[in-house]
Structure formats: structure tokens, C-alpha cells
C-alpha positions in Angstrom: -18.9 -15.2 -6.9 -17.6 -17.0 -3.6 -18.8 -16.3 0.4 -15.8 -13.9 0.5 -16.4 -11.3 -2.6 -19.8 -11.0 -1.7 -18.7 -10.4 1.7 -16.5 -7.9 0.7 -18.2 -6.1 -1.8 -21.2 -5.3 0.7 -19.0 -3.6 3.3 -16.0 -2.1 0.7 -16.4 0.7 -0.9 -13.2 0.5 -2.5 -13.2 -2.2 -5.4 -13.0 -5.7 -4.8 -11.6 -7.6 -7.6 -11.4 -11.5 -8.2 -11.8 -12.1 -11.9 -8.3 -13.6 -13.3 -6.7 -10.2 -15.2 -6.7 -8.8 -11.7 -5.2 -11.7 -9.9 -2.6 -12.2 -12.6 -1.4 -8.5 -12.5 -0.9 -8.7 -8.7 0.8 -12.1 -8.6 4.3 -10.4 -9.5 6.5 -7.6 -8.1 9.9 -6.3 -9.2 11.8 -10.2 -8.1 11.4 -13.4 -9.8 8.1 -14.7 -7.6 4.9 -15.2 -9.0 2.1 -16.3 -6.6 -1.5 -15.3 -7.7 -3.6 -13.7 -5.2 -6.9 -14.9 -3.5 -8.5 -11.5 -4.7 -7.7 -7.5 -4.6 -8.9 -4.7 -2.5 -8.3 -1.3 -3.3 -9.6 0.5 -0.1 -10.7 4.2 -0.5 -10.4 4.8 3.5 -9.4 3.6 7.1 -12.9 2.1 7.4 -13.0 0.0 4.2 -9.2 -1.3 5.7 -11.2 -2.4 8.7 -14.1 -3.8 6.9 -11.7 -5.9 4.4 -9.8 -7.6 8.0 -12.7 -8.0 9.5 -14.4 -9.8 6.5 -10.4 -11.8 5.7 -10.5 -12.7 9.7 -14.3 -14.4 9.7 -13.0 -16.5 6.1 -9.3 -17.1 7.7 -7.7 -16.0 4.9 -4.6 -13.9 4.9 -3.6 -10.4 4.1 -1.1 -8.5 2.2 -1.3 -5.3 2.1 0.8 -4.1 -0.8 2.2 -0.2 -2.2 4.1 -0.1 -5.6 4.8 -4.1 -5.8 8.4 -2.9 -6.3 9.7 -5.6 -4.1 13.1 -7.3 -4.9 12.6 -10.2 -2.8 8.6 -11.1 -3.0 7.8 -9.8 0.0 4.0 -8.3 -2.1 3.1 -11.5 -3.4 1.6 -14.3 -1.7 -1.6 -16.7 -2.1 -3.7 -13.8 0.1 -6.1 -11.1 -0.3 -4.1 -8.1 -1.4 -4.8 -4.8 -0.4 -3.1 -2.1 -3.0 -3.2 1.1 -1.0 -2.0 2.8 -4.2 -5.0 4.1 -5.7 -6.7 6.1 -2.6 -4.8 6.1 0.3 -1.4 7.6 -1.0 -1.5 11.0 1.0 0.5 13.2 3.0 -1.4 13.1 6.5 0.8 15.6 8.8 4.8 17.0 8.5 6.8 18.1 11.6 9.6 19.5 9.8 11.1 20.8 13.2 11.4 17.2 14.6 12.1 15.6 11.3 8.9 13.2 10.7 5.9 12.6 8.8 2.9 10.8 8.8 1.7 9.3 5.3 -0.7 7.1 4.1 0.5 3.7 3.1 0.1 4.0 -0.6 2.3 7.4 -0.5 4.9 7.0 -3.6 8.5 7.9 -2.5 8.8 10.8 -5.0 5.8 12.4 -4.0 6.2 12.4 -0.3 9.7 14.0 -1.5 7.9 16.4 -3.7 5.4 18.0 -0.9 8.4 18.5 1.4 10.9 19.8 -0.8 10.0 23.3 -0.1 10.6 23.1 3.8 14.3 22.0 3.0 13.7 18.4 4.0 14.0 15.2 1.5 13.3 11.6 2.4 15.8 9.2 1.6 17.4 7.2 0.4 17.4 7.8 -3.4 16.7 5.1 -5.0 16.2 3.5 -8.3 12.3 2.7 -7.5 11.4 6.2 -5.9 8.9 6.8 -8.4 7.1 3.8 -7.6 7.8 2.4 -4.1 5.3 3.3 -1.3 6.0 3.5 2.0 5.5 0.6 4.4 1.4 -0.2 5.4 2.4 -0.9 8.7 4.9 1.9 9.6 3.0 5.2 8.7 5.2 7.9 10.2 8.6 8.7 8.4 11.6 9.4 10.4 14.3 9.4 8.2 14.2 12.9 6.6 17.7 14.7 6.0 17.6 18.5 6.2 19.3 21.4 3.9 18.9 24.2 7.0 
């Protein structure tokens, strides 16, 4: 175990993965780049998210924080320590269906954010191929793009 995963794994309470199964499964997305990871943290909340930049800052290594891995373009792999928001942080946080936004949690799928608004009239879009899978960007949580039915 190196400085960093012990690091980690005393201040995450996510899981903190560097054995080489986890670093090969999150060295590819949906295009034709493969670049194994440092390591993998799945954070259960906001504060582990902090704790895993704080912990990447003191070691200088990178970040990427990472959704579905449904990128066409290899924009979720890199030689950094990935954080999958998948797994714990994929809610629904807040709708304002009167001025057309959400806020979501980074790991939020497409389909789902789709799903728990479908019964105000709204729907996220665009529809694409990969809604089932792709999250919604870790740095922009508030969705603005919702198209109405009233």
C-alpha cells in the first residue's frame, strides 16, 4: 500500500481502490483511449469529495472525477485518481419545475433524472443513445435545459 491509499482510506469512507482489476476497469470509456488510473474513489458524500482533494492536493496528484465513463472522446480516462460518483452520489437534490432547473448530484444517470421529472411534464434532453448510462457533469450540478409539455 503506498503514502496515498493509506491516506485515503483513513479519511474516505467511500472505497478506495488500487489493486489492478479496479485500475484496469476504469482505464477505458465509450472511445478508443485506454490510460490506467492512479487509483479509484467511490465517495459516499460531499465530505469524503473533500477529504479525497485534500489528500490528491498534499500527494500532487491529479483528479478526475468521472459519472458513466460514456465518453466518446476520453475525456474520463487519464493517469489520475478517479472519482466515480456513480455508486452514492447519483441523486436528485432539488426541481424548480416553474423556472425550468434542477440540481443533481454528479453521478445522477440521464434516464433517471428523466424518470423523477416525468410526472411534472418536464424531460431533460437531449435523447441520446447513452441516456441510460451518462451522468451529468461533476462540475456543473444544476440542470437547465429541461423542455416542458404544459
Amino acid at each position: 500500500m503506498n503514502d496515498l491509499e493509506r491516506d485515503l482510506r483513513r479519511v474516505v469512507r467511500g472505497s478506495v481502490r488500487f489493486d489492478p482489476a479496479s485500475r484496469l476497469l476504469y482505464s477505458t470509456d465509450a472511445s478508443m483511449y485506454q490510460v490506467e488510473p492512479i487509483g479509484v474513489v467511490t465517495p459516499r458524500n460531499a465530505d469524503d469529495v473533500i477529504a479525497a482533494f485534500d489528500v490528491a492536493r498534499r500527494h500532487a496528484v491529479a483528479l478526475l472525477p468521472r459519472g458513466g465513463g460514456t465518453s466518446l472522446t476520453g475525456q474520463t480516462v487519464n493517469r489520475a485518481l478517479v472519482l466515480d460518483f456513480s455508486q452514492h452520489m447519483n441523486g436528485v437534490l432539488e426541481v424548480n419545475a416553474d423556472e425550468l432547473w434542477a440540481r443533481v448530484q454528479p453521478g445522477l444517470v440521464q434516464d433517471e433524472l428523466n424518470h423523477h421529472v416525468r410526472g411534472q411534464g418536464l424531460l431533460f434532453g437531449p435523447d441520446t443513445s447513452t441516456s441510460t448510462c451518462s451522468s451529468s457533469t461533476p462540475s456543473s450540478p444544476t440542470v437547465r435545459a429541461f423542455a416542458s409539455a404544459r
